[in-house]
C-alpha positions in Angstrom: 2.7 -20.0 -29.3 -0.8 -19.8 -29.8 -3.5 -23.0 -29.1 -1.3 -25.4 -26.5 -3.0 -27.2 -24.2 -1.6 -25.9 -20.7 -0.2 -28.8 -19.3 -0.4 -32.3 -19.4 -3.2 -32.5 -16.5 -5.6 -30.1 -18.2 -5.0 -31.4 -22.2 -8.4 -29.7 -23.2 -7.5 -26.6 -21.4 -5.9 -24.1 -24.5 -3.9 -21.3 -24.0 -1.5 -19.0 -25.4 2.0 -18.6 -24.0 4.7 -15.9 -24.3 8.3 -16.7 -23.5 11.0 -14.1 -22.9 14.2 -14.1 -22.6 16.8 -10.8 -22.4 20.7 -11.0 -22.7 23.0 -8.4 -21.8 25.8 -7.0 -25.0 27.5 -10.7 -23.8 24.9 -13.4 -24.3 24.4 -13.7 -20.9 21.2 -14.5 -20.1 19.7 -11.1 -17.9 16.3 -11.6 -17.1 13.9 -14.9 -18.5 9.8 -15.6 -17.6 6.9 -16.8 -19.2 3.3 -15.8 -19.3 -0.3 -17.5 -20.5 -2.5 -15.7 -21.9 -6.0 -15.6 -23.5 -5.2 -13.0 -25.9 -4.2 -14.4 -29.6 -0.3 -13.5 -30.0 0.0 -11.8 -33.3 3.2 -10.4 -34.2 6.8 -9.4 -32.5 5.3 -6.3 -31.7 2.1 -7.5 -30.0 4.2 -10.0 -28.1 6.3 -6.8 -26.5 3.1 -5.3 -25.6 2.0 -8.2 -23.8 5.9 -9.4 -22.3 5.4 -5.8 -21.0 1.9 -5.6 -19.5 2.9 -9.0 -17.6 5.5 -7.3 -15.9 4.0 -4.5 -15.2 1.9 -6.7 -13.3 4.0 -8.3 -11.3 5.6 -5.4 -10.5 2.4 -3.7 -9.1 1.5 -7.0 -7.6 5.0 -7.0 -6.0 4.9 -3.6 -4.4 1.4 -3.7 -3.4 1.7 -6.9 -1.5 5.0 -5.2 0.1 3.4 -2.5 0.9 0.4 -4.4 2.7 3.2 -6.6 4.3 5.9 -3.7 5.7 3.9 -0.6 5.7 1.7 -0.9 8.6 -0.9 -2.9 7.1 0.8 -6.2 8.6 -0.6 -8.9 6.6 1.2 -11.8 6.1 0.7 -15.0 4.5 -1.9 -17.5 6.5 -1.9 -21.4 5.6 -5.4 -21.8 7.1 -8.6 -19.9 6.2 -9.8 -19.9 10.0 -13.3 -20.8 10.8 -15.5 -20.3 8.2 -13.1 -18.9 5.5 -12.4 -16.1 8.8 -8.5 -15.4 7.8 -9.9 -15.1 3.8 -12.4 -12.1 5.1 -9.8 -10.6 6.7 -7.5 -10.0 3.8 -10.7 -8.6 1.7 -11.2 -6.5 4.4 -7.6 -5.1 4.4 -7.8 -4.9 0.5 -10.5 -2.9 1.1 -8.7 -0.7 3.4 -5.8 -0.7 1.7 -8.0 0.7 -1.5 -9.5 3.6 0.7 -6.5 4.9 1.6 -5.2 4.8 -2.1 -8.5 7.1 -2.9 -8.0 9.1 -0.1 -4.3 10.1 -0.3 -4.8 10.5 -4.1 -7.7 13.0 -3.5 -7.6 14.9 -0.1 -5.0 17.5 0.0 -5.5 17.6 4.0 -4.5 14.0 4.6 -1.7 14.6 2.0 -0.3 17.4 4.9 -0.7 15.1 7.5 1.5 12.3 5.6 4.2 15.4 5.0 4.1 16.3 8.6 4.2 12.9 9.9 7.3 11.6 7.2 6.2 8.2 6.9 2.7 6.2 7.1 3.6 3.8 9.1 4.1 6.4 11.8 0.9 8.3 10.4 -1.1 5.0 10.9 0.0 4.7 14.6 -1.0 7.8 15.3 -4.0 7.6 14.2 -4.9 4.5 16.0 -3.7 6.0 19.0 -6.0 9.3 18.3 -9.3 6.8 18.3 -8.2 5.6 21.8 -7.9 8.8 23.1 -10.9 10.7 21.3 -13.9 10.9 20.2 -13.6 12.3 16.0 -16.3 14.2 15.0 -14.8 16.1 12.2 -12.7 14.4 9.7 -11.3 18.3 9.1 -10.2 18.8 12.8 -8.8 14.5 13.0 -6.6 15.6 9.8 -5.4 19.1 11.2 -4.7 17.3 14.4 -2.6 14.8 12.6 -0.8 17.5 10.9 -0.1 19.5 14.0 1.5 16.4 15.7 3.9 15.8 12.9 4.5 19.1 12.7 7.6 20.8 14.0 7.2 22.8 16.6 9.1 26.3 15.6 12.3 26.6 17.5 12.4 29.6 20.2 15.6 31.8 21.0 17.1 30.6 24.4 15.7 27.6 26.3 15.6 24.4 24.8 12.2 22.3 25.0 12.7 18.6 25.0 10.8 16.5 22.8 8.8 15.0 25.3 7.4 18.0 26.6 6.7 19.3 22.7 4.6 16.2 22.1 2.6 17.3 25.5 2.3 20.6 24.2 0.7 19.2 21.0 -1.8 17.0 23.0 -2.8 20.0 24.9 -3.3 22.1 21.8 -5.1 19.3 20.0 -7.5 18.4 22.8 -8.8 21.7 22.8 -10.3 20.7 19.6 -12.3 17.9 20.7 -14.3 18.7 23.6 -16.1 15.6 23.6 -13.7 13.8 24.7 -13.9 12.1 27.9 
C-alpha cells in the first residue's frame, strides 16, 4: 500500500508498506514480516525487489551484530548511555573497528595467513592483544609474520615428542628475535 499514514500517533507521517507472507505446498504459513518504505510500490515485481532487499538487511544486520556480540568484539546491549553519551561513543568506536578489520581482511593477503594459521579470530584477536603487551610493533609486516608463525604448526620431527607448551616457547623465542626493541 502506498500513502498511509504510519500509525495513529504520527497521522501526518506517510509511508509505504510492504507485507509478506510465504506458505509452504500446505498453506501453512512459513515465514510473515512487514516493511515501510519511502520508495513508491509499483508492481508485484517491484514489491519482490523490495520484500528481498529488506531481508537482506536484516540478515546482514543480524550477522554483523552477532559477529560484534560472539566474535571477540564483546559488545553487548547497554540500557544507559554513560556520562555524556560515553557507552554511545563506545559502540561508534567498535563500529569503527569493526569496519577496519573488514577492509583489512578483505585487502591484505598477510593478515589473511595469519587468520589461516591462527583458525579462528577470536583466538587471532587475543593474540594480538597479548603481542602489544609484550612488544613494541614497529612493522606491521613482522606483527603479521609473527602472528602467522604462532598459529602455525610447528613441523613434526622423527623421534621425540615436543609438548605443546614448549612449542609455543619455541615460537616466542623465534619471534622475539624479530623485535629487538622490546624491553
Amino acid at each position: 500500500m502506498n500513502g498511509v499514514p504510519l500509525n495513529k500517533s504520527h497521522p501526518d507521517l506517510i509511508v509505504n508498506s510492504l507485507e509478506y507472507m510465504e506458505f509452504d505446498s500446505e498453506d501453512n504459513l512459513i515465514y510473515q514480516n512487514s516493511w515501510v518504505t519511502s520508495l513508491t510500490l509499483h508492481n508485484y515485481l517491484y514489491c519482490m525487489k523490495v520484500m528481498r532487499a529488506g531481508r537482506a538487511k536484516w540478515s546482514i544486520e543480524n550477522e554483523t551484530f552477532n559477529t560484534l556480540k560472539n566474535l571477540g568484539y564483546s559488545l553487548e546491549h547497554n540500557y544507559g548511555h554513560g556520562e555524556e553519551n560515553l557507552s554511545s561513543n563506545f559502540a561508534c568506536l567498535m563500529f569503527l573497528a569493526f569496519f577496519i578489520d573488514q577492509i583489512v581482511e578483505l585487502a591484505d593477503p598477510l593478515f589473511n595467513k595469519a587468520l589461516q594459521a591462527n583458525k579462528r579470530k577470536k583466538r587471532l584477536w587475543e593474540i594480538q592483544r597479548n603481542f602489544f603487551e609484550i612488544f613494541v610493533i614497529s612493522s606491521w609486516v613482522l606483527f603479521m609474520k609473527s602472528l602467522v608463525l604462532l598459529g602455525a604448526p610447528e613441523p613434526k620431527k622423527k623421534g621425540k615428542r615436543v609438548k605443546p607448551e614448549e612449542q609455543q616457547i619455541r615460537k616466542m623465542i623465534s619471534i622475539r628475535s624479530l623485535f629487538p626493541d622490546t624491553a
